[in-house]
VEXTI-890816 format. One record per residue (C-alpha): residue number from 1; residue in one letter; x, z, y. Coordinates in pm, whole numbers. Last residue first. Example, Ala and Ser with C-alpha at 12.3 -4.5 7.8 and 13.67 -1.06 7.14 Angstrom:
% residues 2
   nr  rest      px      pz      py
    2     s    1367     714    -106
    1     a    1230     780    -450
END
This chain:
% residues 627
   nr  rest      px      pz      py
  627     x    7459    -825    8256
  626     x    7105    -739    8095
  625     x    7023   -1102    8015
  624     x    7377   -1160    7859
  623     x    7357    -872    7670
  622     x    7014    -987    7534
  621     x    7127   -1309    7456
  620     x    7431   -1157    7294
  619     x    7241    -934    7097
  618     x    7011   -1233    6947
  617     x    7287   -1465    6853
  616     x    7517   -1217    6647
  615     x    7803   -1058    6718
  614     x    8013    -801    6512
  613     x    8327    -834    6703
  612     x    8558    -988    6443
  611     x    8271   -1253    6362
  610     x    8249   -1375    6709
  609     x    8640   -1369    6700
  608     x    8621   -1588    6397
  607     x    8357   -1870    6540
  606     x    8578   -1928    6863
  605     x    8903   -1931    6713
  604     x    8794   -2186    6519
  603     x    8553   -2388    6840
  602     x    8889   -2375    7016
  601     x    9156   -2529    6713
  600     x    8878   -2809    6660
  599     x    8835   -2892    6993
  598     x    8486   -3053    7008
  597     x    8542   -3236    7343
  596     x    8592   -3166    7726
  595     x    8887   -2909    7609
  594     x    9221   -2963    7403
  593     x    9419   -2786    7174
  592     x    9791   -2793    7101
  591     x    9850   -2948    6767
  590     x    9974   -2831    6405
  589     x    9679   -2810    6200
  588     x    9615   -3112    6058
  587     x    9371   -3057    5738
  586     x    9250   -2772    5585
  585     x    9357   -2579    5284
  584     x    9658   -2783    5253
  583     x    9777   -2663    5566
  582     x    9674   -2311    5627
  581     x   10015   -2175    5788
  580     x    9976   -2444    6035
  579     x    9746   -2295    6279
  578     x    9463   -1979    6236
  577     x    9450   -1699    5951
  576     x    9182   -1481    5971
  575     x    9206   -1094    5863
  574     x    8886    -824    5835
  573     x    8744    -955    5515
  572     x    9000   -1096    5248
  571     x    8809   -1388    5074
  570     x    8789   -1337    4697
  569     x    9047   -1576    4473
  568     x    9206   -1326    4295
  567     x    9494   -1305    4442
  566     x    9340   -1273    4775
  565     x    9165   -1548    4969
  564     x    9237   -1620    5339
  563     x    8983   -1567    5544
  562     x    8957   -1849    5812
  561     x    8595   -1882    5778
  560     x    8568   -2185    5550
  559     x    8812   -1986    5319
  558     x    9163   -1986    5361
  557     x    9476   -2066    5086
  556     x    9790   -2067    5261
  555     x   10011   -2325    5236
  554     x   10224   -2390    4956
  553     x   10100   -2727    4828
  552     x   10374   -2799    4587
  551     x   10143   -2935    4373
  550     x   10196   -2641    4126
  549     x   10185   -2416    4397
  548     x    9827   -2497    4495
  547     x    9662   -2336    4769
  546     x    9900   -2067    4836
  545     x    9804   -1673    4787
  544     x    9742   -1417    5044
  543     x    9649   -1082    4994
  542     x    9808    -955    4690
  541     x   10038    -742    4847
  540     x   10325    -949    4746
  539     x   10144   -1217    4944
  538     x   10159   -1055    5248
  537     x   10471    -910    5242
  536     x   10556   -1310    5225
  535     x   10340   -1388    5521
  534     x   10536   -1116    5753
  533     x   10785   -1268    5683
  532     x   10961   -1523    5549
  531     x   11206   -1460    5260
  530     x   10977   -1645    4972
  529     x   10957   -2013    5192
  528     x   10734   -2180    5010
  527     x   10440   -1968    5128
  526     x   10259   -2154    5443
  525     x   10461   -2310    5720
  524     x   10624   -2612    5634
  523     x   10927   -2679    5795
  522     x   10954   -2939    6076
  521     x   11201   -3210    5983
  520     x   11533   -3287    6157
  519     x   11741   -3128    5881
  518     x   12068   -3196    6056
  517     x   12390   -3275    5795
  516     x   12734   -3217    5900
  515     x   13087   -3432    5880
  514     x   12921   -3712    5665
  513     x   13035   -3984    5467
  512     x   12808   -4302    5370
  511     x   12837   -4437    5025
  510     x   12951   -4768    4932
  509     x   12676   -5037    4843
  508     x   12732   -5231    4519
  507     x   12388   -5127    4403
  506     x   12189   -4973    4598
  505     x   12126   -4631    4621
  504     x   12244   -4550    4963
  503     x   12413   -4190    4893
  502     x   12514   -3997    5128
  501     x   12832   -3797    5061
  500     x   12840   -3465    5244
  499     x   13217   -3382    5387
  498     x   13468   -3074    5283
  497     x   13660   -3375    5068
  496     x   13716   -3194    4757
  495     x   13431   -2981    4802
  494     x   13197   -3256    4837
  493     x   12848   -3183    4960
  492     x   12574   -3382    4835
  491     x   12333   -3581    5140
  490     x   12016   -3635    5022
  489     x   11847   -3773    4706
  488     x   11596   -4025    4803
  487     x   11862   -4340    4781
  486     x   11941   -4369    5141
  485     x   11870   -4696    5408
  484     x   12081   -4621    5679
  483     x   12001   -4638    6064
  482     x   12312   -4624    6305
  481     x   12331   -4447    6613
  480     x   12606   -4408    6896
  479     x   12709   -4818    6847
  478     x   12638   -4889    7189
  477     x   12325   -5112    7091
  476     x   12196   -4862    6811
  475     x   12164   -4609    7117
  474     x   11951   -4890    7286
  473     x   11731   -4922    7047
  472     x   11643   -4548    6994
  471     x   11622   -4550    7368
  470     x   11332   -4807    7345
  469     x   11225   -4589    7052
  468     x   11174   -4298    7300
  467     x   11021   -4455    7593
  466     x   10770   -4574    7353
  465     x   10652   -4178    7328
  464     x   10695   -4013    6996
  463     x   10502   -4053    6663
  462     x   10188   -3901    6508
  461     x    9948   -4214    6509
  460     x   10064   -4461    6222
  459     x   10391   -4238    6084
  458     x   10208   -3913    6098
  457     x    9886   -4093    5873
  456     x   10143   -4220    5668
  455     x   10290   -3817    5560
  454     x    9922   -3730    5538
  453     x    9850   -4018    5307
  452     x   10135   -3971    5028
  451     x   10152   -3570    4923
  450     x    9911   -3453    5131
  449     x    9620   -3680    5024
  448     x    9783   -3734    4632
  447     x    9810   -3350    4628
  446     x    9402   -3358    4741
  445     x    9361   -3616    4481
  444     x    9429   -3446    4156
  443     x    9236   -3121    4259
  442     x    8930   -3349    4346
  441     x    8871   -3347    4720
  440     x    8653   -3162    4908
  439     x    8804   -2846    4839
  438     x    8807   -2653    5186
  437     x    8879   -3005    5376
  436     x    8913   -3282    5282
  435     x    8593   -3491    5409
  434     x    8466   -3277    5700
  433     x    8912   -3296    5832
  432     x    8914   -3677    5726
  431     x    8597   -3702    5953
  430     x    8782   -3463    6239
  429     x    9073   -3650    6221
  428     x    8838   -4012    6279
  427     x    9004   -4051    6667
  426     x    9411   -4018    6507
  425     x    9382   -4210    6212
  424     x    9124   -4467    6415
  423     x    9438   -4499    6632
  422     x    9587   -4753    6385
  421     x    9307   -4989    6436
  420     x    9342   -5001    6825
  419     x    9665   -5026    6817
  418     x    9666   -5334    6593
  417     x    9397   -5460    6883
  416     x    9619   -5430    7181
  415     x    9459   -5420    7514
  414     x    9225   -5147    7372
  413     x    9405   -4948    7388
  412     x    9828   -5023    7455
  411     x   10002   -5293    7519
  410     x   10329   -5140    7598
  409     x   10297   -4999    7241
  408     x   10188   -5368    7079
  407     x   10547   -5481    7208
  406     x   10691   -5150    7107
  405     x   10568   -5205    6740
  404     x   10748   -5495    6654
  403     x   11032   -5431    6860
  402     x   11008   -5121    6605
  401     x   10934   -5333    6302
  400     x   11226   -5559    6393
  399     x   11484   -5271    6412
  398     x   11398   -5184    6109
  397     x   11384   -5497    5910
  396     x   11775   -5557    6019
  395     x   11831   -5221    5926
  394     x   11707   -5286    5605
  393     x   11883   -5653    5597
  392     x   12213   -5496    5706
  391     x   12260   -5239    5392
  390     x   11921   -5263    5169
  389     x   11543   -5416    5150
  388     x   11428   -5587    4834
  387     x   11259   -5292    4727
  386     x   11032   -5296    5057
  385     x   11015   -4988    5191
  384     x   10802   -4735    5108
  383     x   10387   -4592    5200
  382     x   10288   -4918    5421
  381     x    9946   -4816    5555
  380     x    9991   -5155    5832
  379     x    9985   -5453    5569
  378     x    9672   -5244    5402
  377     x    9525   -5311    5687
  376     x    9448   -5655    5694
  375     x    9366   -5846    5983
  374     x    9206   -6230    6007
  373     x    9185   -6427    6320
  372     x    8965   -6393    6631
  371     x    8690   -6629    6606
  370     x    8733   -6703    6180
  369     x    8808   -6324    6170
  368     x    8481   -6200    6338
  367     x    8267   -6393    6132
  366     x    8446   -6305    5789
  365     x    8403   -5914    5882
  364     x    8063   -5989    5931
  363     x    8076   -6167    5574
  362     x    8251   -5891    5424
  361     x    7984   -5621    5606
  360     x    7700   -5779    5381
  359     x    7597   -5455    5167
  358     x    7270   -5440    5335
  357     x    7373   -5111    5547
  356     x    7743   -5196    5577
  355     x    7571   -5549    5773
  354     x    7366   -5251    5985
  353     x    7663   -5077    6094
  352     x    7844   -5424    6172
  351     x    7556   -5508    6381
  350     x    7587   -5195    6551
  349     x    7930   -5200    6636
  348     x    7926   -5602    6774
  347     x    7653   -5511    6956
  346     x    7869   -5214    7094
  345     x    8088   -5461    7164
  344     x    7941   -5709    7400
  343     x    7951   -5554    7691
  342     x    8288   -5538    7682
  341     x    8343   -5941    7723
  340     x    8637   -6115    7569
  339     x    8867   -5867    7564
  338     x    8637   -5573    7447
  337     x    8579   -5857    7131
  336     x    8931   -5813    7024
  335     x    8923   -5475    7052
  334     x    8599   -5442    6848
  333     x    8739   -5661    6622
  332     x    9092   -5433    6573
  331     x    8823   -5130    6574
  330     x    8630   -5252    6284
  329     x    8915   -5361    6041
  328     x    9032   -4990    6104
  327     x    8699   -4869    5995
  326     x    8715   -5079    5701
  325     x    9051   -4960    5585
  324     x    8891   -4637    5656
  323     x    8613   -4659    5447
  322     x    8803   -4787    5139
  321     x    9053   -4475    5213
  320     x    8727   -4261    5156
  319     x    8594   -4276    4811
  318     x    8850   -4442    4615
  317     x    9144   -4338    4712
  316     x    9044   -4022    4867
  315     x    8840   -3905    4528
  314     x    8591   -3690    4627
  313     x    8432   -3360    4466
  312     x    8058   -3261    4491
  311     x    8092   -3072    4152
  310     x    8125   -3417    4073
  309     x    8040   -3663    4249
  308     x    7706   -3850    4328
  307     x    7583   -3630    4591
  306     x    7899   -3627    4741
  305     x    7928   -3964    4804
  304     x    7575   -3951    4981
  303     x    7703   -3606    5197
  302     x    7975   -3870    5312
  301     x    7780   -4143    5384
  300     x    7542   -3912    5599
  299     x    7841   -3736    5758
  298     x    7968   -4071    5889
  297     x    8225   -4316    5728
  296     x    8089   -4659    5819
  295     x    8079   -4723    6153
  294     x    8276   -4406    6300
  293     x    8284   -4376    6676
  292     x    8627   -4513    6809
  291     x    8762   -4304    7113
  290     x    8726   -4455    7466
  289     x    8990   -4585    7687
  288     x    8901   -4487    8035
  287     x    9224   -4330    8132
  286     x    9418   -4602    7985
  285     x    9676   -4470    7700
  284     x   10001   -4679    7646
  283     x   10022   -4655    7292
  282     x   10206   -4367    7037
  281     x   10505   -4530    6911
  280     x   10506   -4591    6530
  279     x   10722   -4373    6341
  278     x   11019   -4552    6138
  277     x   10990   -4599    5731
  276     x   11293   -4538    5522
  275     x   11074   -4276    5324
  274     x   11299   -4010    5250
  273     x   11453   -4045    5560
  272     x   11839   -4144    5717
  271     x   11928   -4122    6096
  270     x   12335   -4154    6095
  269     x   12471   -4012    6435
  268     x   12806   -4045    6590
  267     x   12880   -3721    6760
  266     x   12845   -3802    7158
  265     x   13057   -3643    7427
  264     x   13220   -3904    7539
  263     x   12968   -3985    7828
  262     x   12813   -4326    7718
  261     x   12572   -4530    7944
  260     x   12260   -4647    7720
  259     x   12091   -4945    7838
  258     x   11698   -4959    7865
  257     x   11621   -5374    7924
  256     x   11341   -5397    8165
  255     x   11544   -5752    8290
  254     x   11615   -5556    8616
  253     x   11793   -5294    8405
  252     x   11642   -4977    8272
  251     x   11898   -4701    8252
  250     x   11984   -4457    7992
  249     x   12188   -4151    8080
  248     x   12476   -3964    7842
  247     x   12576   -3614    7946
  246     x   12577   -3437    7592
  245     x   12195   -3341    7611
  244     x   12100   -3749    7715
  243     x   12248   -3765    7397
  242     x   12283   -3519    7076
  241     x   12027   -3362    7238
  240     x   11811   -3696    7265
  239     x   11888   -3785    6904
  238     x   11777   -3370    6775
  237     x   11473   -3455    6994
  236     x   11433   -3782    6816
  235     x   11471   -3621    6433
  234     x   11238   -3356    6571
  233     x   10925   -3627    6608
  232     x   11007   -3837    6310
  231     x   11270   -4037    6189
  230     x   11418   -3783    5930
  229     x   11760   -3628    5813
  228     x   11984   -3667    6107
  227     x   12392   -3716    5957
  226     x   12647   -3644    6175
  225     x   12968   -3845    6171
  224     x   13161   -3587    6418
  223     x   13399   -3662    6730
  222     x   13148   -3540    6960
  221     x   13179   -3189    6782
  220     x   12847   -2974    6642
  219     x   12857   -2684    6690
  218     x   12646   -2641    6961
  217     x   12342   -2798    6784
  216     x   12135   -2475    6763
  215     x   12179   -2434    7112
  214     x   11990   -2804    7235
  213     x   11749   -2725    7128
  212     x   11593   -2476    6982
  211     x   11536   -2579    6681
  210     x   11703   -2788    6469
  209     x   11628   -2625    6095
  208     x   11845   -2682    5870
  207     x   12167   -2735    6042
  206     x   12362   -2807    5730
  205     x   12768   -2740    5802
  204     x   12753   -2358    5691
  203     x   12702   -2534    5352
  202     x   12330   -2430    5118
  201     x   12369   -2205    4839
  200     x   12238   -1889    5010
  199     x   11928   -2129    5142
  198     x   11864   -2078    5495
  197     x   11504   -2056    5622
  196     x   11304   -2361    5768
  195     x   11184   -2171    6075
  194     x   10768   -2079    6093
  193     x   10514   -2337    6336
  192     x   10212   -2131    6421
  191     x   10265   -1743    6367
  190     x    9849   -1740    6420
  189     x    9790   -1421    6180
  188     x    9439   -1243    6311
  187     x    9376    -876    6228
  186     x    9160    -680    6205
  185     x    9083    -293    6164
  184     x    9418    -237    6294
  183     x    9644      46    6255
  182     x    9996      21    6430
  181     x   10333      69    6315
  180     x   10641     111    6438
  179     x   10970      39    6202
  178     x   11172    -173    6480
  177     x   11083    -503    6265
  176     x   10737    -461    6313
  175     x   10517    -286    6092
  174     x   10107    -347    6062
  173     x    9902    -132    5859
  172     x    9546    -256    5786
  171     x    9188    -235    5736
  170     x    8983      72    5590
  169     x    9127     413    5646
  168     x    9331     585    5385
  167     x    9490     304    5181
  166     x    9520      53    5482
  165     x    9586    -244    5372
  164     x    9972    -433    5446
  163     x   10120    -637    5695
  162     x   10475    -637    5697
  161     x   10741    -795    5903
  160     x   10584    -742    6210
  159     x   10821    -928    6499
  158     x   10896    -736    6776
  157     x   10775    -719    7161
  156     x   10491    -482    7088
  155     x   10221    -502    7338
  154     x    9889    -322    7406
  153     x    9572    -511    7541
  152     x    9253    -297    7671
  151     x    8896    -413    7670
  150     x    8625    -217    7748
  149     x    8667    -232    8150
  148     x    8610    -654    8055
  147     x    9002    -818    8104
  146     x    9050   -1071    8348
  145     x    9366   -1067    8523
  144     x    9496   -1114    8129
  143     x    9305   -1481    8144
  142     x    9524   -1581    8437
  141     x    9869   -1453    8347
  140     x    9781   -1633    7955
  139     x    9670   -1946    8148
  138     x   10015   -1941    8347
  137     x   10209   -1894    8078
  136     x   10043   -2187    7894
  135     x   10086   -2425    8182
  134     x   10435   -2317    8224
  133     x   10490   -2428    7819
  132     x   10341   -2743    7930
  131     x   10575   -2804    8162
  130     x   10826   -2689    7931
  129     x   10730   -2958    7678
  128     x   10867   -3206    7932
  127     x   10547   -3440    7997
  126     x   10357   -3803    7835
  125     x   10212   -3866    8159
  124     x    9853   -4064    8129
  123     x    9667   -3805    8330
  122     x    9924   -3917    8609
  121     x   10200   -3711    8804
  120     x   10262   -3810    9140
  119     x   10502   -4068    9232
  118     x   10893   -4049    9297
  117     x   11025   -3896    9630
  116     x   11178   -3536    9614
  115     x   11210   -3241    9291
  114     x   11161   -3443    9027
  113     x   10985   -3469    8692
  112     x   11085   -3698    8481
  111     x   10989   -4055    8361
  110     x   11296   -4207    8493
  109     x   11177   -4350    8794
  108     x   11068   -3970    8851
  107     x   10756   -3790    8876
  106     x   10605   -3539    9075
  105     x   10421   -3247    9031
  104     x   10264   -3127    9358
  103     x   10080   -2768    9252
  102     x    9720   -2920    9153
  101     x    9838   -3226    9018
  100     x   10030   -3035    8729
   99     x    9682   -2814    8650
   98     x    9494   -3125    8683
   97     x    9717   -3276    8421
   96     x    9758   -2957    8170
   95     x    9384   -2913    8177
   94     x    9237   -2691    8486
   93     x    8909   -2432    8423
   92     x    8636   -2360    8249
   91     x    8584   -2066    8019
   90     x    8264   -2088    7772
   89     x    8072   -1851    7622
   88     x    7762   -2109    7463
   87     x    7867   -2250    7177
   86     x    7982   -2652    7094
   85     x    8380   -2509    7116
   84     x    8545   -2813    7262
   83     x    8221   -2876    7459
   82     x    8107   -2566    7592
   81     x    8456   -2532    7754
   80     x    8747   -2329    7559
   79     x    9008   -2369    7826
   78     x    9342   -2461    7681
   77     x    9386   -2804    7760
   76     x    9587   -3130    7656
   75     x    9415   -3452    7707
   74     x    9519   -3512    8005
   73     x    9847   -3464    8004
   72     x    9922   -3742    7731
   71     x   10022   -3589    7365
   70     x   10368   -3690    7257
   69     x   10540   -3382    7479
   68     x   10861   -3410    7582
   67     x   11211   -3297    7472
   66     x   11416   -3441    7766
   65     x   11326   -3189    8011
   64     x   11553   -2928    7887
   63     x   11361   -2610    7756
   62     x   11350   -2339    7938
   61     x   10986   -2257    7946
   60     x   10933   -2254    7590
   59     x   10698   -2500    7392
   58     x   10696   -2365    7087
   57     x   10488   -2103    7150
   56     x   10437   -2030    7498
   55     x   10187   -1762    7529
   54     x   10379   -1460    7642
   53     x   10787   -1581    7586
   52     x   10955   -1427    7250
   51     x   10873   -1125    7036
   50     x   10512   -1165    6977
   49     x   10273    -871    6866
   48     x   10014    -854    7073
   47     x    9739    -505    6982
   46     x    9429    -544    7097
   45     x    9218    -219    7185
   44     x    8807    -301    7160
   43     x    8588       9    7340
   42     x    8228     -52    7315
   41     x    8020      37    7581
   40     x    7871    -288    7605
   39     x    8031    -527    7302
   38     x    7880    -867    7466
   37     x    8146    -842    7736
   36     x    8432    -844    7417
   35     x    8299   -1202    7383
   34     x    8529   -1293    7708
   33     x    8830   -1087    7651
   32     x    8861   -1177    7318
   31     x    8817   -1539    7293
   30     x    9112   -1504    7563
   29     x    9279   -1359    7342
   28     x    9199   -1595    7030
   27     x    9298   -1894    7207
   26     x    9663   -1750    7298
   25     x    9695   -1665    6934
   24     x    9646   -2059    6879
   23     x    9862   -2174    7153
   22     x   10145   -1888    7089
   21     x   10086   -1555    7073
   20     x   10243   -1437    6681
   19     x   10040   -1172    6534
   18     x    9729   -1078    6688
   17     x    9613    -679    6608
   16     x    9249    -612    6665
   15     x    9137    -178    6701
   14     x    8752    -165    6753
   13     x    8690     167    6881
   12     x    8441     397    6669
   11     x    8075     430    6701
   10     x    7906     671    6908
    9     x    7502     620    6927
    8     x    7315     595    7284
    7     x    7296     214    7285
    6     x    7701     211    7264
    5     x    7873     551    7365
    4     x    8303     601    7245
    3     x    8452     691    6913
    2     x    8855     750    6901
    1     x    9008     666    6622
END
């Protein structure tokens, strides 16, 4: 290594590898180049291991413009502001809607962008991924125009298949998948979302993994019976390929009615899931809308339930989903009472913060729903489908829970007050996250969390635009899709027929016959998947190890730093692990990070790379004075 000057003593360069520079590798970097200033004299070399596109991720540049974003524009960002990472450090800059506003982006009757007339783009614009995958390039192009003199960035355009320690120097061996290999004293891992691999038993018809689209649909025919296996996220962008993709067009009549003109080209698709239970559209956001503040489930109620668990342990059944039940009850009243007069309803918070207080919040609740009527959650954290439901009636109930659930959509917060208590999933994330995280829940609970809650939580605030289910509709309309109720087994391939037979379940009810089968779910990310790499040299090395296989809770198992632990439980110094490879370990990781507020994915990077670089408080204050 080569040693270079700091304070008159020669220490040795600082060699960082980051593997995989998507949104979360992208944060590290430029964590990187700006605390590398505090290193004076110090020479850091990074080493950028990423095969595809400089920063994009998942959300290449040349994808079609019908797989959008379900995040709003402005609330997507990249710089690490004091806010998002609650340090001092910070980069300011453009989020993805300023940043679109800035160069002329302009939007079309039909929600995309366009090249003459239509409107400018609002903060409010649910966007083509591809936009935002610009935005990332162009953050990566900006931050790399401003590297420190110490800082120098080297890039191998390869995979690394294995990471491995070092046996003669301390740290590790990298290898990519061309057989070169690099030293580093750290390393981060931030491979973000990994490919569902292929099973050696599984038919050349199952598309298990959908992405990218549209190419890894091409074989599929427009004469086909395909089968989509979810109702999520990728089960709509696998419905738009199959659509809009093939040449078909949606228009909105003068009645607001979407209509869906076919082009011929269209398989038929059956959507199936192992719940039965739709997504719900995320809400029309206003620009002022304001994020519900917890009531009842702060840190101090939370370090009081702890106090009286134990070994500090929660139950999320009975410690915390009470709590949010409540918490939603609060935000559907606070809605309601925003309608009446806003001024009134942080009154209305308060008092309901000191009724929890005196142990009289039933009879506030009781108030507020003899003036505005009564609301139950529980009818809204719906897990299956009713028993009762099969053949015409389920799709029957479908349809109605996603008119249902449009009408509150178009609404939107605070307008509509079932929105309003669904989105305290989405604006309490980082209170589950202080809850569950790192062992805060009881062995038996945490697979209870991911197993049933997480999957709900998805469903209530995770889904796609309203745009999308309004096409869903439509689609159902012309007779393109159809929405079958299945018996939890998937689709079984029949030799004797060379077609999947899916299975409804129900007595009576004939089976459903399939020319291919799309897996339209994403993958999980952490070790269940023994072929992927480098994560699986990983953990025959001893360095990695899942959080709890028995649950089937196979992501990786991190400290409260980001180390993961080793086989024997002891936190690996020198390597962080950052995005969905740690679910399980904490909570919600897949997301592209935002600024103006704690950022969860920014202030993580943030904390690690200060700890990669040796800093401490006192020597950056006194850089920082000296620069």
């Amino acid at each position: 290594m080569v040693a270079v000057a700091q304070f008159g003593k020669r220490v040795p360069r600082l060699n960082v590898g980051i593997i995989g520079l998507g949104s979360r590798g992208l944060s590290v970097l430029e964590r990187l180049i700006t605390l590398s200033r505090h290193l004076r004299g110090r020479e850091v070399r990074v080493c950028i291991f990423e095969p595809g596109e400089l920063g994009t991720g998942a959300h290449g540049t040349c994808q079609p413009d019908y797989l959008l974003l379900n995040t709003i524009a402005g609330q997507l960002s990249m710089f690490p502001d004091t806010a998002a990472i609650n340090a001092p450090d910070e980069r300011t800059g453009p989020n993805l809607y300023e940043w679109c506003r800035d160069r002329g982006l302009r939007i079309g009757t039909d929600g995309l962008p366009c090249s003459a007339g239509g409107r400018p783009v609002e903060p409010t614009d649910f966007l083509p991924r591809r936009i935002l995958g610009e935005y990332l390039s162009w953050f990566y192009s900006e931050i790399a125009k401003d590297l420190p003199s110490n800082l120098t960035l080297v890039f191998y355009r390869q995979p690394v298949v294995s990471v491995t320690r070092d046996a003669v120097n301390d740290g590790f061996v990298l290898r990519t998948s061309a057989g070169a290999t690099e030293h580093a004293d750290r390393v981060f891992l931030t491979v973000g979302h990994a490919a569902r691999l292929r099973d050696r038993d599984t038919s050349d018809r199952t598309v298990v993994d959908p992405y990218p689209l549209p190419s890894a649909l091409k074989n599929v025919g427009p004469n086909e019976t395909v089968g989509v296996e979810g109702l999520g996220l990728a089960a709509m962008d696998v419905v738009a390929a199959l659509t809009q993709g093939r040449g078909g067009r949606f228009e909105r009549g003068a009645d607001n009615a979407v209509r869906y003109q076919v082009s011929g080209r269209e398989p038929h698709v059956v959507l199936f899931s192992r719940s039965g239970i739709p997504f719900r559209v995320r809400p029309v956001a206003a620009t002022n809308t304001r994020r519900h503040r917890p009531i009842f489930i702060g840190a101090q109620t939370l370090g009081e339930l702890r106090a009286h668990a134990p070994a500090g342990q929660l139950d999320f059944e009975r410690d915390l989903l009470p709590l949010m039940r409540d918490e939603m009850r609060a935000a559907f009243y606070l809605a309601c009472v925003t309608r009446d007069d806003e001024r009134r309803a942080q009154a209305v918070a308060d008092a309901l913060a000191v009724a929890y207080s005196l142990g009289t919040v039933e009879g506030a609740f009781a108030a507020l729903a003899a003036r505005y009527g009564a609301y139950d959650p529980d009818e809204y954290l719906l897990t299956e489908v009713p028993e009762s439901l099969s053949g015409a009636d389920y799709v029957r109930w479908v349809r109605a829970f996603i008119e249902a659930d449009l009408e509150e959509g178009r609404l939107g917060v605070p307008a509509s007050p079932l929105k309003a208590a669904l989105e305290v999933w989405r604006d309490l994330r980082d209170v589950l996250r202080a809850a569950v995280d790192h062992g805060g829940l009881t062995r038996s609970s945490r697979q209870v969390f991911y197993g049933r809650y997480a999957a709900l939580v998805n469903r209530l605030v995770a889904g796609p635009q309203k745009e999308r289910h309004e096409e869903l509709l439509a689609l159902m309309d012309a007779g393109i899709v159809e929405i079958v109720r299945v018996d939890g087994s998937g689709p079984v391939w029949r030799e004797n027929t060379e077609r999947f037979e899916l299975a409804s379940g129900q007595p009576g009810e004939k089976p459903v016959w399939l020319d291919r089968h799309i897996v339209a779910r994403i993958a999980a990310s952490g070790l269940d998947e023994p072929g992927r790499q480098p994560i699986a040299s990983m953990a025959d090395a001893g360095l990695l190890q899942p959080v709890d296989p028995e649950a089937a809770l196979s992501g990786i198992a991190i400290d409260a730093g980001g180390h993961p632990l080793d086989a024997h439980g002891a936190p690996v110094g020198g390597l962080w692990i950052l995005g969905p490879a740690v679910e399980g370990a904490t909570y919600y990781n897949h997301y592209v990070p935002s600024g103006g507020a704690y950022s969860r994915a920014l202030s993580d990077a943030h904390q690690a790379v200060w700890e990669c670089l040796g800093l401490d408080r006192t020597q950056a204050a006194a850089c920082g004075e000296a620069a």
